[in-house]
N, C-alpha and C positions, 0 to 999 in steps of 0.2 A: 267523422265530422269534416265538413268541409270548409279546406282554409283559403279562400279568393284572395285574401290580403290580409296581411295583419293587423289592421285597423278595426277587423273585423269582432276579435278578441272577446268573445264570450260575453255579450253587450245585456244578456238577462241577467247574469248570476247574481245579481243583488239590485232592486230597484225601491224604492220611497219616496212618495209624494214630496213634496216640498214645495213652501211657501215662501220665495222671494219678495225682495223690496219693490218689483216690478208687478209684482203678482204671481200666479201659482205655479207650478213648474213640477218638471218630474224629474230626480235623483235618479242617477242610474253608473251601476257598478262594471268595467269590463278589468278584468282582473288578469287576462293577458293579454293586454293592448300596447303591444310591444314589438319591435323586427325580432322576425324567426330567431327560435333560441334563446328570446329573455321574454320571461313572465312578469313584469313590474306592473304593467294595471294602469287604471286612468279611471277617474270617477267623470260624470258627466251630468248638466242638469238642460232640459230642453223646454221650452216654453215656449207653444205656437211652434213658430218658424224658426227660430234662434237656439244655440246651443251652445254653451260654455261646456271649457273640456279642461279638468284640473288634471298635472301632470305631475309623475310622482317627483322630478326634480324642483317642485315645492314644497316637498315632503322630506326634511330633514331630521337630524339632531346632526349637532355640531361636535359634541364632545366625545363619540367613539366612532372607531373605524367601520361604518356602514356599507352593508351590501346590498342593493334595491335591485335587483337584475331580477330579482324571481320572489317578489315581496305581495303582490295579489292583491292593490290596493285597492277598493272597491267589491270587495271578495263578503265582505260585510257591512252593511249599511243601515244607523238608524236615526231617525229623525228628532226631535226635540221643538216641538208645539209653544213651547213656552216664549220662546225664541228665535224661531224657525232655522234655527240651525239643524247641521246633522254632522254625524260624526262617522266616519269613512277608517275602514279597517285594512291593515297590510298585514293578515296574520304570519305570513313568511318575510314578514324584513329580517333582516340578521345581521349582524356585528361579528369583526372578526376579535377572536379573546387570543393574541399566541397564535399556535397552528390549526385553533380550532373555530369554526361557524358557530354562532348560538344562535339560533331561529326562535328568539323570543316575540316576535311580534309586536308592530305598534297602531296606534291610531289615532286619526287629525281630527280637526272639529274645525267646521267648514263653515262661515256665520253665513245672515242670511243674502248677503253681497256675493257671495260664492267665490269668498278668499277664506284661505286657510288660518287661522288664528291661534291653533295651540295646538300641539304635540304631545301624546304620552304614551309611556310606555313603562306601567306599574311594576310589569316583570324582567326590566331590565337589569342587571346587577353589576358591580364593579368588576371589569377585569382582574384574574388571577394575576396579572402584566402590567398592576397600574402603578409602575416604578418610577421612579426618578433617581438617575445614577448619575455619580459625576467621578469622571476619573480621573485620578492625579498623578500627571505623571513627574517621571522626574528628568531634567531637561540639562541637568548640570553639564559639563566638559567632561566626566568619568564613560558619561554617556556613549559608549561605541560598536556599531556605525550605528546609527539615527534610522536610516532608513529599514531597519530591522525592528525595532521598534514602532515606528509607520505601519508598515505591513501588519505587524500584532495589530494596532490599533483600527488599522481600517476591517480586518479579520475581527473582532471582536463585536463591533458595530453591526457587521452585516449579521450578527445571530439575532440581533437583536431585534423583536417585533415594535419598531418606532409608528408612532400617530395615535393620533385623539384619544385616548382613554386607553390608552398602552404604556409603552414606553418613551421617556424623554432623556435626553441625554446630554452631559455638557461635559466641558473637559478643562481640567485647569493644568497650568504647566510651570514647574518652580526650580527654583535652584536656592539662589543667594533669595532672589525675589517672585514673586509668584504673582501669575496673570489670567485670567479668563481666556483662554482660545475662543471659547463661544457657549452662553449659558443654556440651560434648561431648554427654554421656550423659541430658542434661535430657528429650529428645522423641525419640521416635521415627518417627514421622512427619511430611511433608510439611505435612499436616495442622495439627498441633501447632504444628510451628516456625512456620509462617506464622502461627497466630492468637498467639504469642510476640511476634514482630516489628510485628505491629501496635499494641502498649503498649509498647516502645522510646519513650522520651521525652529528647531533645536536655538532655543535660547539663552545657553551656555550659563558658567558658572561657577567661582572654583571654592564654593562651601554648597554642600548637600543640606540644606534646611529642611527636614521632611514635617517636625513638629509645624513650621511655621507653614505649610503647603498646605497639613492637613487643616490646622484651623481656618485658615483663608479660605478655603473651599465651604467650612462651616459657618466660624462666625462671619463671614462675606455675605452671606445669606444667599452661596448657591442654591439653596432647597428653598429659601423663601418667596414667597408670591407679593408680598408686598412693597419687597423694594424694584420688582420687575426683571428678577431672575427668572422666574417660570416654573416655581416650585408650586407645587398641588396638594391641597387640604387632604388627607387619606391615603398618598400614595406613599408606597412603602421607600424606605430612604436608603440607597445602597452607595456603599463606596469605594472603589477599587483605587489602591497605591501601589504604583510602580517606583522603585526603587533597585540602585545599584549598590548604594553603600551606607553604611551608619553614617546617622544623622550629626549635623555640628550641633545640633539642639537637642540633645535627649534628652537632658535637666527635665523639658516643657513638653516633652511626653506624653507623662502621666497627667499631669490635669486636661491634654487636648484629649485623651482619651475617655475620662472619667465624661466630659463637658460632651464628646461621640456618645457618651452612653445615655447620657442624660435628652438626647435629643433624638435617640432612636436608630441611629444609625449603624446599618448593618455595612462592619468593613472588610472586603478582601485585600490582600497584600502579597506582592508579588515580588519576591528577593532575585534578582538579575547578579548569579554569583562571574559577571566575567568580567572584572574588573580585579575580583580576586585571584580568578583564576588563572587570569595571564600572569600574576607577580608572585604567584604562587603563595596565599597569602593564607592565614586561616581566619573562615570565614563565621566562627561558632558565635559571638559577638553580633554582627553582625544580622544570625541566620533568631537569636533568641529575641533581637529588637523587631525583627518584621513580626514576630509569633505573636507578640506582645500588643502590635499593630492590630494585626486580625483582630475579629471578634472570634468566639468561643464556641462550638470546640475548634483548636487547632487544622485536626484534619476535615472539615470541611472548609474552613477562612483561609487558608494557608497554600502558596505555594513556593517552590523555588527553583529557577532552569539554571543551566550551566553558561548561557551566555547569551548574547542579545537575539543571536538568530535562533535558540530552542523555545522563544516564546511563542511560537506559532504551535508548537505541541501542545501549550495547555488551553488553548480557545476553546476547544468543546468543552472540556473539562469543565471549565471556570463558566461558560456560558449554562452548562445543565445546572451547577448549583445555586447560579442565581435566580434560574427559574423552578428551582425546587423550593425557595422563600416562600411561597404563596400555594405550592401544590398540593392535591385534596389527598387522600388515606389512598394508596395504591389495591388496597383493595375494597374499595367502596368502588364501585357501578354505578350507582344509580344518579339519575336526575333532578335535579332540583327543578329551580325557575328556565334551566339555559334552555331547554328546547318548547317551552310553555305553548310559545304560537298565542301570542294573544290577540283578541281581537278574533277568532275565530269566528265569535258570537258579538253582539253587544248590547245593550241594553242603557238607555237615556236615564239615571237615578241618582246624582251626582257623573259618574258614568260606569257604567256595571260593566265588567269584562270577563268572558269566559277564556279560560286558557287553558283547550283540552291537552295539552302534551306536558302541562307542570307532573311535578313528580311521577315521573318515572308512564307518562301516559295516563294515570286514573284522572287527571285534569285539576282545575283549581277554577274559583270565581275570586279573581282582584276587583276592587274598587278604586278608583282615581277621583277627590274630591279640590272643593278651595283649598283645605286644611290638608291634604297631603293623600297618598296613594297607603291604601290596606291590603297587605299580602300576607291572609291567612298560614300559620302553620303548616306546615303537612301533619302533625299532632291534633289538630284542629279538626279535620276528617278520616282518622281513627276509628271513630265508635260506630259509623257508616261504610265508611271504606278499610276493613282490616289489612294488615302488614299481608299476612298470607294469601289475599288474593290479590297482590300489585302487580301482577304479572300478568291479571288479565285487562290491564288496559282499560278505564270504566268510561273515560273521555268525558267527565263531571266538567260541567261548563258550554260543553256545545251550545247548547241553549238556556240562554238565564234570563228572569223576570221578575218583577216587584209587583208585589200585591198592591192592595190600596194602601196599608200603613206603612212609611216610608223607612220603616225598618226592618220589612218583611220579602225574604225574597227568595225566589225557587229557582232550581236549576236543574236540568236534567246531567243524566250519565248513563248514554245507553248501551253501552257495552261493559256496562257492570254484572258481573257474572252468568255473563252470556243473556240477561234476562232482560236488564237496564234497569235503572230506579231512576226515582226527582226526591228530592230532598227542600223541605222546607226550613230556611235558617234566617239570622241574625248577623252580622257583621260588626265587629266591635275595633275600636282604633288602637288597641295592642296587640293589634294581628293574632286575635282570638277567632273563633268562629262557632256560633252556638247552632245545632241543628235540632228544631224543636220535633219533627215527625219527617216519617222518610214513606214513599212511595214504592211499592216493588212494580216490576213488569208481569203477566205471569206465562209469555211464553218466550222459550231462547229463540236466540236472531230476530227480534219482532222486533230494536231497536227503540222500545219506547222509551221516551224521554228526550228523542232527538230534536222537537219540536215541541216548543211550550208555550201557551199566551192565556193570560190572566185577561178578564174582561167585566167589566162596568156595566152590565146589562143595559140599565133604569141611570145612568149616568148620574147618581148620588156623589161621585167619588168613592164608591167603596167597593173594593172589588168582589165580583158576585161567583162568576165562575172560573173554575181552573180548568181549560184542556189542555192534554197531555196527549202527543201524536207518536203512533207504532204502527210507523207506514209499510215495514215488513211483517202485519200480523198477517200469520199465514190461517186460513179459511175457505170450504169448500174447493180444494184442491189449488189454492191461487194465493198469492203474495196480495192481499188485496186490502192489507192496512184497514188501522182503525184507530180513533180519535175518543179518548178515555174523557169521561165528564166527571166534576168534583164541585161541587158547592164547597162556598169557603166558609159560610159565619160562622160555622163551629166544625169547619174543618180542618184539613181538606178530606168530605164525605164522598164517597163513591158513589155516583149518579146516574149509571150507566153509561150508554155512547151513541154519537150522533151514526145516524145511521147515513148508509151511502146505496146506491144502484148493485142489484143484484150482477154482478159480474163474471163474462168469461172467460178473464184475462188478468194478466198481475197490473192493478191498478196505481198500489201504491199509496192509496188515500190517505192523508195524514201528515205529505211528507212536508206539508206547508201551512200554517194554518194565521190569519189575520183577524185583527180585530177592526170592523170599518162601522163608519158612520151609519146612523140611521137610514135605509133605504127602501124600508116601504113604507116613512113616514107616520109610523104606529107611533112612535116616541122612544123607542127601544133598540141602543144597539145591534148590530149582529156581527154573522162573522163569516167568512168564507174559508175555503177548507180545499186544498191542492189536491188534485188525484194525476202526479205527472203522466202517468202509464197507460192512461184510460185514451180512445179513439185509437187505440194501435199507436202505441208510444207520441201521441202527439200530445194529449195530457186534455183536459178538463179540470174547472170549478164547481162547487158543490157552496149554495148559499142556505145559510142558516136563517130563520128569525129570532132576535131578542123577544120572550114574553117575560114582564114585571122581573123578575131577580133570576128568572133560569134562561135555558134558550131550547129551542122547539127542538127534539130529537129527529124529526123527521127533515129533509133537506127543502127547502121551496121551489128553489130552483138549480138545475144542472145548466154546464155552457160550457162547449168544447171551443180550440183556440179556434177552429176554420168556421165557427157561429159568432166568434166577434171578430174576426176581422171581415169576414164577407170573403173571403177568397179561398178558393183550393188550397190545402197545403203539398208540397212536393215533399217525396218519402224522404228526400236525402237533405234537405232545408234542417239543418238539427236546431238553427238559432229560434225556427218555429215551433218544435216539436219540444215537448218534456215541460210543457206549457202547467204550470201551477206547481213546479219542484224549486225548492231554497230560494222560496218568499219572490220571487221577479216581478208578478204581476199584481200581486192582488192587491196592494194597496194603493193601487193606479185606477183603483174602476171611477169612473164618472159615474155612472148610476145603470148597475148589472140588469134589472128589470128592464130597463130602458133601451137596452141595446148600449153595452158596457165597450171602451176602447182601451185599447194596453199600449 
């Protein structure tokens, strides 16, 4: 493919009408419209002579660590009639969880002003990292040297994965009296907090109060979000105390602990024996108050060094087991929601999203409504998708669509054993999922179900027919795809299949298929049908008629891309070539009969 510029960025891969405040316009997806090297994408709507260009740095979420560099925004594009909005898809955004990427995908909704207005992302999930720690230290005069202590602390910090929907951190410092250095919600970065820690200054003391540091840090409402510490609804509560020596308060102890336990908090403690150990002191008193401190069991809450400078030994240590709080079964594999890719697909229905990479690759269909976002079980597609074939990847969601009754909705999975299916199902709001009939493919690699569109023949509102596209059905020696027919009133009944041009070549037909407006004015929907492969990779349309409730098997009319634009095409032009593959053009035609423009 040829790259002149990167402005250039794959400008078909997703295109839809659209109907602005201005009047009509065409929606169009470049999903790497980006400098060399980063994939972020740019959606775009052009009308006449004018061209708005939405950028994905208006494509946020604010509350986790976001990666947009290779997010594909306009990778997916579908429109909403009702509104004229449409809604624009970055199935590769990612969030960093810890050390790991989760490529859940998300997507905008674009109103008809062609500003963005709402963000979702049904298959997003709480970081395993979404801690708020506060750490106590102890600041007394016993304290010796300080600056070994520093070093631990700013060592401690840097393991830590700080920002948006990770980790937050604050630090309190006590002796006789205790103070906030700097709450929760102070920094947000790694960055920040360490150049924080670095002006921490020892502020002395000659009683070791630890009861009273640790409630301060508690009932002070370090964790709370209401008094404007920066504490967070769901995040896990951790608490590390550093200490040199038995407390002047241990009487108050046990209730600051019992009142630790009561509020969920998980606490490390960390006995600094060098204060003893210069006076040569016995330290068992001492080493059974810190134990007592921790939470349970000992040996994972518990530590104790020899003196100020052997605290930089336990960092890894005390950093792995705070992020084993939250960590999954060491021998579970498999994938949930974290690499779902949603938005791969989508579908206007509230908003229907496919997310071919949920569990473990066989895919998933979320819903995003008013009332809140449905993410089926993996239990839920079970009795269609068994445990024993999850390995072969079914990629259930690629393409998903709603019948006419607005609780009815199909999806395909064409890499479901080796054959592909579409499954017709229900969506229920306790992330149930009912699948009333299922579709098979019946030949391997034919990929059918990769494309699917329901269609309103006699535009009753009721949907009349289901195709189902297997753009690799292999035929008379060729890849030359084929587009499955279903009557739905008492189906979905096998109807045969539209037929396409006897060909010598892998055509591919099927790999696109639209539902458009009336256009030879009978009164009956129809629909066109992509053959990317056909003219020698430059690709062809294939138009259907709507007749009363079915649609005419045989094609009306064919149109290669160099018969609608009036011009030659050049072999190496690929932004020309591949003309009717993953939806670009077809529901852009002015009128195909007519002499149709893309």
């Amino acid at each position: 493919m040829p790259t002149p510029g990167w402005l250039d960025g794959w400008d078909t891969a997703s295109h839809r009408a659209h109907e602005s405040t201005g009047g009509g316009g065409n929606a169009g997806g470049a999903p790497v419209s980006s400098p060399p090297g980063i994939a972020a994408g740019s959606c775009s709507v052009a009308h006449e002579a004018d061209c708005a260009v939405a950028r994905t740095s208006l494509v946020t979420l604010s509350n986790v660590s976001e990666r947009k560099d290779n997010m594909r925004l306009g990778l997916s594009l579908t429109t909403n009639p009702k509104d004229n909005s449409f809604l624009a898809c970055s199935p590769l955004w990612s969030h960093e969880c810890g050390s790991s990427y989760y490529t859940t995908g998300m997507c905008s909704r674009v109103n008809s002003n062609f500003r963005f207005s709402k963000t979702v992302a049904p298959a997003l999930q709480r970081c395993q990292t979404y801690m708020d720690i506060i750490i106590v230290l102890d600041g007394s005069n016993s304290i010796y040297p300080w600056v070994e202590v520093q070093d631990f602390l700013i060592k401690i910090l840097k393991k830590f994965y700080i920002g948006p929907g990770q980790i937050q951190v604050g630090v309190v410092q006590y002796g006789e009296n205790a103070v906030h250095e700097f709450h929760l919600n102070d920094y947000r970065s790694v960055k920040d907090v360490v150049e924080a820690a670095r002006h921490i200054e020892q502020r002395g003391g000659t009683e070791t109060r630890t009861a009273f540091g640790i409630e301060f840090a508690r009932r002070g409402k370090a964790f709370s979000a209401a008094l404007g510490k920066g504490g967070r609804k769901g995040a896990k509560k951790v608490m590390i105390v550093i200490t040199d020596g038995e407390s002047h308060d241990s009487p108050d102890l046990e209730k600051v602990m019992e009142a630790s336990e009561r509020d969920n908090v998980t606490r490390y403690a960390v006995a600094v024996l060098g204060y003893y150990n210069r006076r040569g002191i016995n330290p068992e008193a001492f080493l059974n108050e810190i134990k007592y401190i921790a939470s349970d069991p000992d040996d994972k809450h518990f530590f104790n060094v020899s003196d100020e400078a052997a605290l930089k030994d336990i960092v890894d240590a005390l950093g792995e087991r705070i992020f084993s709080l939250e960590g999954t079964n060491k021998n579970e594999i498999s994938f949930g929601l974290e690499m779902s890719q949603t938005g791969f697909s989508s579908h206007i229905d509230g908003i229907l999203l496919g997310a071919v990479g949920a569990y473990d690759w066989n895919g998933a269909v979320l819903k995003e409504t008013s009332g809140g976002k449905v993410v089926p079980l993996r239990e839920s597609y079970l009795q269609e998708f068994p445990e024993e074939l999850k390995n072969h990847g079914a990629y259930l969601g690629e393409k998903p669509a709603a019948g006419s009754l607005e609780w009815l909705y199909v999806a395909g999975a064409p890499r479901f054993n080796h054959t592909g299916k579409v499954i017709v199902f229900t969506m229920h709001t306790n992330r149930n999922l009912t699948i009333h009939q299922s579709l098979k493919g019946e030949q391997i690699g034919a990929y059918y179900g990769s494309e699917i569109n329901s269609v309103d023949v006699d535009g009753d509102g009721v949907t009349d027919v289901l195709l189902v596209g297997a753009p690799m059905y292999f035929s008379e020696g060729r890849e030359r795809g084929k587009v499955h027919v279903y009557h739905l009133k008492e189906g979905p009944i096998p109807s045969g299949a539209l037929k396409d041009l006897p060909s010598y070549q892998n055509s591919r037909f099927g790999s696109c298929i639209a539902s458009v407006a009336d256009l030879n004015q009978d009164s009956y929907n129809d629909v066109v049908v992509g053959a990317p492969l056909e003219e020698e990779h430059r690709g062809a349309i294939y138009v259907f008629h709507g007749y009363r409730e079915d649609l005419l098997r045989n094609y009306k009319q064919v149109q290669g891309i160099s018969e609608l634009t009036g011009e030659p095409i050049l072999e190496d032009n690929w932004l020309l070539s591949h003309f009717g593959s993953n939806e670009p053009c077809l529901p852009l035609m002015e009128n195909v009969e007519g002499g149709a423009r893309c």
